[in-house]
Every structure is written in structure tokens, then in C-alpha cells.
C-alpha positions as CSV (number, residue, x, y, z in Angstrom):
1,X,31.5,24.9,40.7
2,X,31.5,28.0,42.9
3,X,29.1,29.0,40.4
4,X,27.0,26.8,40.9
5,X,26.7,26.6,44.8
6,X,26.3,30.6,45.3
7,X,23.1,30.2,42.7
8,X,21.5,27.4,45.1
9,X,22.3,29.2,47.5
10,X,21.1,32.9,46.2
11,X,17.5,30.9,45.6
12,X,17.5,28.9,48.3
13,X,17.5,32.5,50.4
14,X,14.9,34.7,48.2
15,X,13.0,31.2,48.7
16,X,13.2,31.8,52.4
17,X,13.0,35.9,51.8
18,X,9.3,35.1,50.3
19,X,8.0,33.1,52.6
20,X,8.9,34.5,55.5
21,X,7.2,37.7,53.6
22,X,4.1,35.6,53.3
23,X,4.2,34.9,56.8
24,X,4.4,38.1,58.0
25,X,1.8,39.3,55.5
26,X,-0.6,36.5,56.8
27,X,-0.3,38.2,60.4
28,X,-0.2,42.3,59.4
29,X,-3.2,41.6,57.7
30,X,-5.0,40.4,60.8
31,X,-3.3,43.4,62.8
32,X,-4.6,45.9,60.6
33,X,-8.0,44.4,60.0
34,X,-8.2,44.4,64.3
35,X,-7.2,48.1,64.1
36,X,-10.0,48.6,61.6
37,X,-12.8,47.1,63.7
38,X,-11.9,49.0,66.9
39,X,-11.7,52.8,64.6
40,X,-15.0,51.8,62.6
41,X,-16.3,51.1,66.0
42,X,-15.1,54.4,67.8
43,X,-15.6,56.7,64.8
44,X,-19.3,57.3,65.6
45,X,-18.3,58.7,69.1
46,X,-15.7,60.9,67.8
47,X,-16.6,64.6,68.7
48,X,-14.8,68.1,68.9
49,X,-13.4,69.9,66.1
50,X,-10.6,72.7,65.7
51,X,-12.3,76.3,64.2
52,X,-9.9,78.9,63.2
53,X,-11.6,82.5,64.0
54,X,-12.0,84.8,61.0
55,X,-9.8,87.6,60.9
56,X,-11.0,91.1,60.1
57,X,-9.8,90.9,56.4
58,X,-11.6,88.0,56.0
59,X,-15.3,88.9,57.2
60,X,-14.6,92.1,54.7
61,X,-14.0,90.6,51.7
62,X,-16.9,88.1,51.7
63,X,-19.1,90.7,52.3
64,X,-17.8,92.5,49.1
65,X,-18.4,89.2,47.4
66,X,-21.7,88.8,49.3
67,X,-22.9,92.5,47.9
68,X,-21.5,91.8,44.5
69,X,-23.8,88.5,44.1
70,X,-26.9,90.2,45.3
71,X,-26.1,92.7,42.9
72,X,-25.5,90.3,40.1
73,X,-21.9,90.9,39.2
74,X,-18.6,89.6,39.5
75,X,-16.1,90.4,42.2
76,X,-12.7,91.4,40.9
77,X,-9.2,90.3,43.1
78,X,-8.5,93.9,43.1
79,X,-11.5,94.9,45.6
80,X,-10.4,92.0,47.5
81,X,-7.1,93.1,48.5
């Protein structure tokens, strides 16, 4: 008997758990497709951009690699470094 009443009981809850899921789902959906409409709306204005500056090591190894194309050949780690 006790059996019995904690299995209606267990399926009468994940029956609640699911809809109330559904429910929920029904009104996230609308939420995010509102958030979506104002970004796709904003993203054209969007400006500005974060640059890291190049460092002295940096500008000197890609003009090794920069000679090293002109000249036709491979540039090996160990000029690099």
C-alpha cells in the first residue's frame, strides 16, 4: 500500500516538475528572443576596439620572416628567438 501511494505520488510530481518546465520554457524563450532583437539591432553601431602595441621582439622577428619570404626561403624558430 505505501508502495503504491509514494509511486502516485512520485509521478504526480515529475508530472508537475514538466510542466512547470514547459511553462517556464514558453517564457525564457520569449526573453531571450527580446534580448536578441535589441543586440541584432545595436550591433551595427557598436564601435571601438582594444589594440595591444607590438613590442620590440615582435616587430623584429616578422621582419626576419618578412626578409626570408622575399628571399624565398623558410624561416627557422631558431632566428626567431
Amino acid at each position: 500500500m505505501l508502495f503504491w501511494i509514494g509511486l502516485i505520488v512520485g509521478l504526480l510530481l515529475s508530472i508537475i516538475a514538466i510542466l512547470t518546465m514547459i511553462y517556464f520554457k514558453i517564457k525564457i524563450q520569449k526573453f531571450v528572443k527580446n534580448v536578441e532583437t535589441v543586440v541584432e539591432r545595436a550591433s551595427p553601431n557598436l564601435k571601438g576596439g582594444i589594440f595591444i602595441p607590438k613590442d620590440e621582439d615582435q616587430i623584429a622577428r616578422e621582419e626576419i620572416i618578412k626578409k626570408n619570404k622575399e628571399a624565398g626561403k623558410d624561416t627557422p624558430i631558431s632566428e626567431l628567438s
